[in-house]
N, C-alpha and C positions, 0 to 999 in steps of 0.2 A: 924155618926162616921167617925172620920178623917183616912183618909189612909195612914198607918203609915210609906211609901215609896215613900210618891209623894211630889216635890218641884212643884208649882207653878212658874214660867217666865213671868212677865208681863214689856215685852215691852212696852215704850212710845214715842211718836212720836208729833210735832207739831199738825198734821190734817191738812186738806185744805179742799174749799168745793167740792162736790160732781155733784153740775151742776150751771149754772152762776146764778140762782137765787137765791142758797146758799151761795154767797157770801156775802150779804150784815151782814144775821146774823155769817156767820163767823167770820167777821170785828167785828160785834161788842161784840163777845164773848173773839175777843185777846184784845181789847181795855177796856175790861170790865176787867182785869188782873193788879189787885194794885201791885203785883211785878213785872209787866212792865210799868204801868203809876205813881205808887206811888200816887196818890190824895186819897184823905178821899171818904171813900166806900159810903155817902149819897152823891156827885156829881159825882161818877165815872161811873154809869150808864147814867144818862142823856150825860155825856161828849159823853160815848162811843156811842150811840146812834146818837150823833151829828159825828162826825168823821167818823163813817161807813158809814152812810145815805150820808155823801159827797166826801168820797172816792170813795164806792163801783161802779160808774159809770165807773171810770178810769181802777178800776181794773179788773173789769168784763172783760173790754178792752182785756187784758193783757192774762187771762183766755181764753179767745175767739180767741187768734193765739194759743193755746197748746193743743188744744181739747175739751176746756169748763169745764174741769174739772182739778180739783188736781188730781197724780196717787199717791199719797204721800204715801193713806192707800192701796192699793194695794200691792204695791212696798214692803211695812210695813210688810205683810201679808206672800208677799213672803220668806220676810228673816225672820220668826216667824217659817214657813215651812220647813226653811234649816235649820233653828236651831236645831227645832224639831229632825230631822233625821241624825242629825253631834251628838247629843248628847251619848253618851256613856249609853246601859242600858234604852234606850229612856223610859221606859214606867214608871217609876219614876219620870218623866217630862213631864210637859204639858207647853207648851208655848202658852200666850195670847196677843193678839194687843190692847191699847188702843189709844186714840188719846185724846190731851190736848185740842183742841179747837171746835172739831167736832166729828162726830160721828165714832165710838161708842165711849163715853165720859170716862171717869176713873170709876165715880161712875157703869155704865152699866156693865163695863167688873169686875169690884171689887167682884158685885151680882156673878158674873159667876164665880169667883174663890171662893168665899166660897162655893158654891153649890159644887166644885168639892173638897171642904172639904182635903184641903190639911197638910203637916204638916208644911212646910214652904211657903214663898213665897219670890221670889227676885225681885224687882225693880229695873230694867233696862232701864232708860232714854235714849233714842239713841242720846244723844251729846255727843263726844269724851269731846271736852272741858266746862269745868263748866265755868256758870253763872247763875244769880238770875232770869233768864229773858227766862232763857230757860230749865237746870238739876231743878234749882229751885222750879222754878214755877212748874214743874212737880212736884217734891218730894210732892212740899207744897199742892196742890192739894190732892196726893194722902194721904197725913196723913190727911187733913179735913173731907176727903169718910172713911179712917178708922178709926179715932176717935170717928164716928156718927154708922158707922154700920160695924167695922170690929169685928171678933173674937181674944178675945183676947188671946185662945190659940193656935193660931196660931204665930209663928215663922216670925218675919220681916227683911228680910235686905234688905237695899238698897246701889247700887252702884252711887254716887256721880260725879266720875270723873273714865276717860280710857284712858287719850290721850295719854298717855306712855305704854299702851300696846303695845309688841313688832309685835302681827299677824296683831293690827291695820298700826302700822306705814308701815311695809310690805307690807298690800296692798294697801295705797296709793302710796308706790314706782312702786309696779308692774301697778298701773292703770297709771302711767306716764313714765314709760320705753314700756309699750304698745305702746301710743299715739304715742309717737317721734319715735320710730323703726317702724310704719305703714306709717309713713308719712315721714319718709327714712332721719331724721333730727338726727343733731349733738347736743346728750344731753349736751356738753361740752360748748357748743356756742349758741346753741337757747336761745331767753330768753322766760324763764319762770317766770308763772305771780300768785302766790299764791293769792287766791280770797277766803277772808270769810265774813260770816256777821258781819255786821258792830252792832256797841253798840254804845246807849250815852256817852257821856264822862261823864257826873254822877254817871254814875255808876261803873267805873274805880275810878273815884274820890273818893268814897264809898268804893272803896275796894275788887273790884270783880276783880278775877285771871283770867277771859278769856283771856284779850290781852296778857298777861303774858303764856300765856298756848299756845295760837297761836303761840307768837314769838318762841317758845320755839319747838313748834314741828316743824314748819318749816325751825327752826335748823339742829333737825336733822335728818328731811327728806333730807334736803340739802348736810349734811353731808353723809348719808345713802348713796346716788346717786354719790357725788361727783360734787356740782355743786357746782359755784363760785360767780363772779359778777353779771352773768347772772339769779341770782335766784331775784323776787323781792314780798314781802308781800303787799297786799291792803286788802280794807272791803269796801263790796254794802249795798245795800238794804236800804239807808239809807232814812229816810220818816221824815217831819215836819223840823222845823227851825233852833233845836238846834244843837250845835255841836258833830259830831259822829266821832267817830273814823278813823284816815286816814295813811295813805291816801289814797283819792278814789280811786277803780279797776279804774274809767274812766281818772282822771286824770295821774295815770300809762301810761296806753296804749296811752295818749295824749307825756307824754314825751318819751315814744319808738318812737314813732310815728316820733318825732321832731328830732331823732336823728338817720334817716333814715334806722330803724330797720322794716325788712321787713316780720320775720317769729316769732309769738307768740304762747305762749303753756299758757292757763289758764288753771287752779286747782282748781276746790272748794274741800276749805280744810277742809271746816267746817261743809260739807254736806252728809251726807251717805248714801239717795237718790236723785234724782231728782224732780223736782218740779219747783216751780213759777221762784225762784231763779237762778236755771240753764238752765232751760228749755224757761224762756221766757228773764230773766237777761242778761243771757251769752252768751246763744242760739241767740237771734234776738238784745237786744238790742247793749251792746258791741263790736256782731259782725259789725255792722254796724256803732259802733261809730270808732272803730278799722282800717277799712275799708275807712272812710271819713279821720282817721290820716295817712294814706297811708300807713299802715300796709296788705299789701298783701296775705298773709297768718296767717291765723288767727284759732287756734284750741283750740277745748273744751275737756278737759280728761272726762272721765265720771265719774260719782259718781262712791260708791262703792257697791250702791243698792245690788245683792245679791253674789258677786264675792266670790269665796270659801274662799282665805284668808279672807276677812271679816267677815264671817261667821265662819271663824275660830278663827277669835279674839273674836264675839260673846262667843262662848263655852270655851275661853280661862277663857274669865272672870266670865262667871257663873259656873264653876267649881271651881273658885279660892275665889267666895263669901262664 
């Protein structure tokens, strides 16, 4: 018997592995993702298979300066537990963690929210901005687990896109008027270095609204703050030959560099915890590429992992679903 006052919250999140040996099948569970490789599903496993098995050496690497592990479901966990207790009426809601590419999987936590026999349930992707390769591929996952074993009286909705939530935009101001007022710098004149994930440009060319959502919020976070020339957009993380969107964070920091700018502020704008990306990307790698363009001071805002505002855009928006 469903409980006729309870929503379900299932948070979704990338996933990262759990210890370096996990890496290799986590590589090839993302590479195993037709809305991120697009190939015909009878060679997409052997590809993925191949790609992990020749990646996963490098990236273990990479894992192995951060702790050996993803904190990504942690981190996840934590902000599932603010929600929980920001929520208004909490016992009405239960909030659940899945993870797209690692454990516990969509299908695992699905099982757990029927058993808690809800009357609705909201699908809460944690990317502020949509794309096919990240809200996506989440959504599309999770309608395949409840097409095969959800209940059909139960209540669906899913949240799509947030990036114009106004608690979200909020607290990545306050996480960069932080930074720069700890480190005693002129928001007016530092420059600042907006850093997201990068995408193919096929998939832009197809018609996906990410970059469009990027450029757009770091509008008007820009404007929010009051910053000028000194504000500038890039995208990392970029893997294999084809062309990804730019321009690159390294190339950024290459032209501050050249133009004997001596104090940077990077943002991940597209991140809402911490992980490979800022933790081993930002953290060690473009500190040090930063550092060789004679960028002297050189600093990382932190995600928004579990900052109250954040958590309060959380609740903003599962009240408003």
């Amino acid at each position: 018997m469903k409980n006729p006052y309870s929503t379900a919250i299932l948070l979704i999140n990338l996933g990262g592995p759990e210890s370096l040996e996990s890496v290799e099948p986590f590589l090839f569970n993302l590479f195993s993702d037709p809305d991120i490789m697009g190939y015909n599903r009878i060679l997409l496993k052997p590809l993925a298979k191949f790609i992990s098995k020749r990646r996963s050496p490098v990236v273990r690497g990479y894992y192995s300066l951060i702790g050996g592990k993803s904190p990504i479901l942690e981190l996840t966990r934590q902000q599932a537990e603010a929600l929980q207790k920001a929520l208004p009426d909490s016992d009405r809601f239960k909030v659940f963690t899945a993870m797209r590419y690692w454990h516990p999987f969509i299908e695992a936590v699905v099982n757990d929210i029927i058993d808690f026999q809800p009357q609705k349930i909201i699908v809460l992707p944690l990317y502020p901005h949509y794309s096919i390769t990240t809200t996506g591929s989440s959504i599309n996952e999770f309608n395949r687990v409840w097409n095969r074993i959800g209940n059909p009286g139960i209540e669906v909705r899913i949240v799509r896109e947030w990036h114009k939530n106004p608690f979200y935009i909020d607290a990545v101001c306050e996480t960069i008027v932080k930074t720069i007022e700890s480190h005693k710098l002129d928001i007016k004149t530092t420059q600042i270095v907006f850093s997201a994930h990068g995408l193919p440009l096929r998939f832009i060319k197809d018609g996906d609204p990410y970059a469009t959502q990027i450029e757009k919020g770091v509008e008007t976070i820009s404007r929010q703050l009051g910053l000028g020339k000194n504000c500038h957009l890039s995208y990392q993380s970029r893997v294999g030959p084809m062309k990804w969107l730019g321009p690159y964070t390294e190339d950024v920091l290459k032209e501050l560099g050249d133009r004997k700018v001596s104090s940077v502020v990077l943002v991940p704008i597209s991140f809402v915890s911490d992980h490979l990306e800022t933790l081993y990307e930002m953290d060690i790698l473009y500190r040090e590429k930063a550092k060789g363009y004679g960028i002297s001071n050189y600093y990382r805002v932190p995600a928004l992992n579990n900052s109250p505002l954040f958590i309060k855009a959380l609740k903003d928006i599962v009240l408003q679903v």
